[in-house]
N, C-alpha and C positions, 0 to 999 in steps of 0.2 A: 222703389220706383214703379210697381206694378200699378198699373192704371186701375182708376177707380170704378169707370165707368166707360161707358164704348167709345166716348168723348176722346176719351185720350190713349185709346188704342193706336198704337204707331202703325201706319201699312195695313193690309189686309183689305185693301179698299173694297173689293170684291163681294166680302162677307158685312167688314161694316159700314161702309161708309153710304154713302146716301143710296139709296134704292138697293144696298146689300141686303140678301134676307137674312142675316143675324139682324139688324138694324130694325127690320121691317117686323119681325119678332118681337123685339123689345120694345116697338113703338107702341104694336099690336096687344102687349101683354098678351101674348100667343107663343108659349114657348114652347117647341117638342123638343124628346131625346136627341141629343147630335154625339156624333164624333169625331173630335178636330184630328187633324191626322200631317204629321210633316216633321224635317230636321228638327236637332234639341233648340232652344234659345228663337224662336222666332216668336212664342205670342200665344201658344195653347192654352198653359194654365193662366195669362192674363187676360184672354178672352173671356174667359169662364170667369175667373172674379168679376168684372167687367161689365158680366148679363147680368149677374149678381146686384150687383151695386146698382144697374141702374135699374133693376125691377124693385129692388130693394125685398127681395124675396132669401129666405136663411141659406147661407152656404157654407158647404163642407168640401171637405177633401180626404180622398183615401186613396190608398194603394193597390192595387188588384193581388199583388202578390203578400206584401207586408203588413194587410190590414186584412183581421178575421170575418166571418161572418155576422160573429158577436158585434161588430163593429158596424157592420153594416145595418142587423137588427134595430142598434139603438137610434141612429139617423133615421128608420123610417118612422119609429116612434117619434121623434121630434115632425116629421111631414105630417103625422095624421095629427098631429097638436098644432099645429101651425098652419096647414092647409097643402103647404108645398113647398118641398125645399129641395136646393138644387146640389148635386153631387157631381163633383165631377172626380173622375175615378181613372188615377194616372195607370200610367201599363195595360188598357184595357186588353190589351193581345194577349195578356198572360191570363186573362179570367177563368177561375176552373168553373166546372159543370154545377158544384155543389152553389157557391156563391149565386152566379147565373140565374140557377133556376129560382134561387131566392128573390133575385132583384125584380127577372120578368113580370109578378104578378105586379108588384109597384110600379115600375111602371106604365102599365097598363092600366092603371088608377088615376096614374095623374099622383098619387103619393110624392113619386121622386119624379124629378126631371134630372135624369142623367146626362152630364157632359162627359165621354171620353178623352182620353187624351193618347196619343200614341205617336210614335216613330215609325211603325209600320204599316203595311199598305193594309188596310180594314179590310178589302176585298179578296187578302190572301190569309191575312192572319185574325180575326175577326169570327167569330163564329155566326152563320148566316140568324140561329134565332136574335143575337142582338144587333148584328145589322139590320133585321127585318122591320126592328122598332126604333129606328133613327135614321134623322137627315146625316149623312156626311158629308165631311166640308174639309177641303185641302189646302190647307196654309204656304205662301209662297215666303221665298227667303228674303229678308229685307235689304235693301241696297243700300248703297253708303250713304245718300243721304238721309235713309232713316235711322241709320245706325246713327250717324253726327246729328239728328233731333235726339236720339235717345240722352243718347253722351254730353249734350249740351241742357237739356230741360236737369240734368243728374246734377251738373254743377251751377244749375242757379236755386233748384229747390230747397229750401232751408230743414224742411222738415221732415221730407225723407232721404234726401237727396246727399248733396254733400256744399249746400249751398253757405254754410258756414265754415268753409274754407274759401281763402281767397287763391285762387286756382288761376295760372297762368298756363297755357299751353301752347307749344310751338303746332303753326300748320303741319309737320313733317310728324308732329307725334300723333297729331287727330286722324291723319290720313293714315302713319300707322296700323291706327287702332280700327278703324272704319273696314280699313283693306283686310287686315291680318286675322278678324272676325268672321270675314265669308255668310255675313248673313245672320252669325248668333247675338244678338243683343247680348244676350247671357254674359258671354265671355267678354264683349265691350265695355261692359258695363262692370264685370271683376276687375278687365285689370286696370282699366280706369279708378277705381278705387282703391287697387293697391298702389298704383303710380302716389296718390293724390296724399295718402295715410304715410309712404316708406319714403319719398322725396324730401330733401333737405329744403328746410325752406330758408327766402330768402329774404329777411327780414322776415314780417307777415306774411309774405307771398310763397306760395307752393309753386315753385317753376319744372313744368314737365319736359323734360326734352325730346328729341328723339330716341336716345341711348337710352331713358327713361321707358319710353314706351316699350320702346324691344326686349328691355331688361322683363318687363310686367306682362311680355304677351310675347314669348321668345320665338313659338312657331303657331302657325296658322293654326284656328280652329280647322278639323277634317269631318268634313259632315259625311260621310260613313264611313264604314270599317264591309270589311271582306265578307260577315255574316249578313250584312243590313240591305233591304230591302232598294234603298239609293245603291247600293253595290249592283244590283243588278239592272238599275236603270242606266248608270254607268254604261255597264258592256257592252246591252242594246246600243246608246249612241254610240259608244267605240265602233261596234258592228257598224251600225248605220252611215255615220259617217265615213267608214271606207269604201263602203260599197257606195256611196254619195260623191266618191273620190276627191273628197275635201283632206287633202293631206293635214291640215292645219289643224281641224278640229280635230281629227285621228290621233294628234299625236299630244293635244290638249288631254282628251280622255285617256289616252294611256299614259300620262301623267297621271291620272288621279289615280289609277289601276296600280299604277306602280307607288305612288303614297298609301294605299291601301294596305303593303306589300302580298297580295298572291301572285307567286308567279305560277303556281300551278294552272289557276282560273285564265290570266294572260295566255298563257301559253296555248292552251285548249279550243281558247276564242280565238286564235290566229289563224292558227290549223285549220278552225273548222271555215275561216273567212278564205283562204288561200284556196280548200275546196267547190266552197260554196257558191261563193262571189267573184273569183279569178276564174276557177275552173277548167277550161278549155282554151279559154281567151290566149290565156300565156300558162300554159301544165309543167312550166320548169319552174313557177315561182313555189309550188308545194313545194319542192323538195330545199329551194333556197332557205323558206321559213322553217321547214323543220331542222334544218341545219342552224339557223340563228337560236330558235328554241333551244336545240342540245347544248349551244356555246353559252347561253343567257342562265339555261338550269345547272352549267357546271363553270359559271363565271359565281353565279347567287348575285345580289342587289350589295355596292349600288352599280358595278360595274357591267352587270344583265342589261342595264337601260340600253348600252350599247346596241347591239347585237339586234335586242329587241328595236329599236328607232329604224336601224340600217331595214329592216324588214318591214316594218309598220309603212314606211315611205314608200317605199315600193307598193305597197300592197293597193296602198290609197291611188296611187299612181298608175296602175297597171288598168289596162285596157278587162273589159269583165262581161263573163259571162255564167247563167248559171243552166245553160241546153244540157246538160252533163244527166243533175242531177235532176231536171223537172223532167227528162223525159222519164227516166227511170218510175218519178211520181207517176206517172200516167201505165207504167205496165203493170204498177203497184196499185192502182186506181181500180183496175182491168178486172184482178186479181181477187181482191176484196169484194168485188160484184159477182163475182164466183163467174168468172169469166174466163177459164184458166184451161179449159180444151183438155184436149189428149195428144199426148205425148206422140207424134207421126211414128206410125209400125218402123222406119226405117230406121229411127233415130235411136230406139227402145237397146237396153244390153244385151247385149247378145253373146256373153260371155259365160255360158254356165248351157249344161247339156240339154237339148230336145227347145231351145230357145229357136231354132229357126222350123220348128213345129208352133209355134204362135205366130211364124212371121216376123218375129220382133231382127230386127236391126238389116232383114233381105232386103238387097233392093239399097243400100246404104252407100253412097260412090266417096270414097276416100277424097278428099281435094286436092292433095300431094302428089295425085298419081296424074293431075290436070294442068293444062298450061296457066301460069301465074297462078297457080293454087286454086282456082277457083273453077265450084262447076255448078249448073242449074240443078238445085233441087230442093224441096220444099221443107222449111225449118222447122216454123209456124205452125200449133195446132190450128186444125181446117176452119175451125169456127174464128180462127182472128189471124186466117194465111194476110188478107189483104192490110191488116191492121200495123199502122208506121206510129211509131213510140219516138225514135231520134228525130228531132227538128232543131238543125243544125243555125246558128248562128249566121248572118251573114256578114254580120258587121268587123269581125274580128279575121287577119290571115291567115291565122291557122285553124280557123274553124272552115272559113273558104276552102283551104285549101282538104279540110275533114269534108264536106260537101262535097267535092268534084267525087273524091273517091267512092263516098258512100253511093251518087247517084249512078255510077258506071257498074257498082256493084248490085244495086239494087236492079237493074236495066237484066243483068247478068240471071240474079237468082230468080226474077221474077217469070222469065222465061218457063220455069218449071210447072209453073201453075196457069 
C-alpha cells in the first residue's frame, strides 16, 4: 500500500500537499538532497517512492549500516547511465566517514539525489558535512483519521491491498486500530492484515471484531524508547509543563516516561524540577520528592508510578520560583568576565604563622560575639562591594518573608562601606 506517487501520500500536508515544497519540487522537476526525519510508520520511505514515482526518475534503497560501499558504487554507476537516480538511504544517523566521503562528491554532481530517512533529530545525529547538502524536512504523526483512510483505501484495493477479501469490521475494532497505532500507519496497517488473514470467516465474510482487533494489536504502538531522541523531547515537555503548572499534561508525560520504563532519567528530572522550578517558593517540596524518588526506586514499576504521581501533582501544583538559582547565574556571570576581586584582607586565613604580617584575617569581627549575630563589615571584594546577586521573589510567602530579612540585613552590612 505504499503510495505510488505524491498523490496519494496520506497527511504530511505541509511538505506535500498544495504549495508544500516537496510538491513544488516535484512539480518543478527541481529536486535537491533532503532528509525526512520523524517516529517509525508515518511516511519517510513512502515519501521517497512517491518523488520517485512521480518524477518517474530510478529508485533505490539502501541501508546506511547494512549496505556496503560496494553497494553504493554500483547505484552511482547506474546515475551517471541514466542521468539521476534517487536514493534514499534509511539510518542516515548511522552513516560512517568512509561511505560519506563517498557519496558527497555525487551529490554535488547531481549524480545522486539523496533522500535520508531517520528517527533521529538530523541536527544532533547528522553529521553537519551531509546536513550542509540537504533540505530537511520533519514528518508529523498522523491522526486517526488518517490512519482510518490508510486502513480503509487497504481493504478496498484489490491489488495491493486486501481488497479481495470481503472484510467486515466493527466501529470498535477500526477505532481500536486507529487509537492503539499512535500515529504508525505501519502497525495499522500489520495488524489490520493479520486480523483480516487469522479471522474466522463467516460464510464469505471476514468479520473483525473488537476482541479481534486487540487480539492483532495487543498494546499500543510506543513511539520512543529511553535512548531515542522523542525520549528527550518527552522530558522537556514533562519539564515544561510543570513548571507551566498544568498538572494534567505533567502527569500525561510521565506516563510516557514511565512506559518508556527509566526510572533512573524520571527520577533525576524531578529533583532537578523541585530545584529549579519550585525552588524557594515552597523549599519543603525537594526534600518530599526526593523522599517519593527513594520509595518509587525501592517500590521499582509498576508500583513507582505511585509515589512518583503523589509528587509529580504537587510539583505541577506548587506555587514557583526559580530567584534561587538565577541569582547564583549572575555571580557566575560576574565571574566568568573575570570579575572576581580579591578576597577583603579581613576575610583571608589567618590560620598559619606570620599571617597577620600580611594582614590577612586583622581586623575580622566574629558575628557571634554581636547582638543577633550580625555586625557591619564588608564581605564583597571592593570592585563588586555594591554588587546585589539575590533578587528575591515577591510573589511567593516565603520568599516575602526571605525579602524582609535579606533587606534589614542588607541595611545592616551595608553600613560598613
Amino acid at each position: 500500500m505504499r503510495p505510488r506517487t505524491i498523490d496519494e501520500v496520506i497527511s504530511q500536508e505541509h511538505l506535500v500537499g498544495e504549495g508544500g515544497i516537496i510538491r513544488r519540487m516535484v512539480d518543478a522537476k527541481r529536486l535537491t538532497s533532503m532528509i525526512l526525519y520523524g517516529p517509525p510508520g508515518i511516511g519517510k520511505t513512502s515519501i521517497a517512492s512517491a518523488i520517485a514515482g512521480s518524477t518517474k526518475y530510478m529508485f533505490r534503497t539502501l541501508n546506511a549500516v547494512s549496505n556496503t560501499k560496494k553497494d553504493m558504487q554500483q547505484i552511482v554507476e547506474e546515475g551517471k547511465m541514466s542521468g539521476t537516480v534517487i536514493l534514499l538511504l534509511d539510518e542516515i544517523h548511522r552513516l560512517d566517514k568512509a561511505k560519506q566521503d563517498f557519496l558527497l562528491p555525487h551529490l554535488e554532481k547531481g549524480t545522486i539525489i539523496l533522500i535520508g530517512a531517520t528517527t533521529s533529530n538530523p541536527y544532533h545525529a547528522i553529521n553537519p558535512a551531509i546536513r550542509s547538502r540537504t533540505q530537511i524536512f520533519e514528518l508529523e504523526l498522523l491522526d486517526q483519521e488518517d490512519l482510518r483512510l490508510a486502513l480503509s483505501r487497504a481493504m478496498e484495493d484489490k491489488e495491493r491491498g486486501l481488497g479481495n477479501i470481503n472484510i467486515d469490521i466493527d466501529e470498535a475494532a477500526m477505532e481500536h486500530f486507529t487509537l492503539s497505532a499512535q500515529g504508525d500507519v505501519r502497525s495499522a496497517l500489520n495488524a489490520l492484515e493479520l486480523a483480516a488473514l487469522s479471522t474466522k470467516t463467516d460464510g464469505d465474510t471476514v468479520h473483525i471484531t473488537l476482541d479481534d482487533a486487540k487480539a492483532c494489536m495487543q498494546k499500543s504502538a510506543f513511539l520512543h524508547d529511553k535512548d531515542g531522541d522523542a525520549h528527550y523531547d518527552v522530558m522537556s515537555a514533562f519539564q515544561k509543563s510543570i513548571r507551566g503548572s498544568d498538572v494534567d499534561a505533567s502527569l500525561h508525560y510521565l506516563a510516557r516516561l514511565i512506559e518508556a520504563g527509566d526510572l533512573v532519567t524520571i527520577a533525576r528530572r524531578m529533583l532537578v524540577i523541585a530545584y529549579e522550578d519550585i525552588g524557594l517558593a515552597n523549599p519543603q517540596l525537594a526534600t518530599r520528592t526526593l523522599n517519593a524518588i527513594v520509595s518509587a526506586e525501592r517500590l521499582g514499576f509498576p508500583e513507582a508510578r505511585i509515589p512518583l504521581a503523589n509528587a509529580v501533582v504537587e510539583l505541577a501544583l506548587s506555587p514557583k520560583s526559580n530567584s534561587a538559582y538565577k541569582s547564583l547565574d549572575s555571580a557566575l556571570a560576574d565571574i566568568r568576565k573575570g570579575k572576581a576581586g580579591t578576597v577583603p584582607k579581613h576575610l583571608k586565613d589567618g590560620h598559619y604563622d606570620s599571617a597577620d604580617k600580611l594582614g590577612n584575617s586583622v581586623g575580622y569581627q566574629y558575628p557571634h560575639n554581636f547582638p543577633n549575630h550580625v555586625v557591619a563589615q564588608q564581605y564583597l571584594p571592593e570592585t563588586l562591594k555594591n554588587r546585589q546577586y539575590f533578587i528575591p521573589s515577591k510573589d511567593t510567602k516565603y520568599e516575602g518573608q526571605l525579602e524582609e530579612i535579606y533587606s534589614k540585613l542588607k541595611t545592616i552590612l551595608r553600613k560598613s562601606k
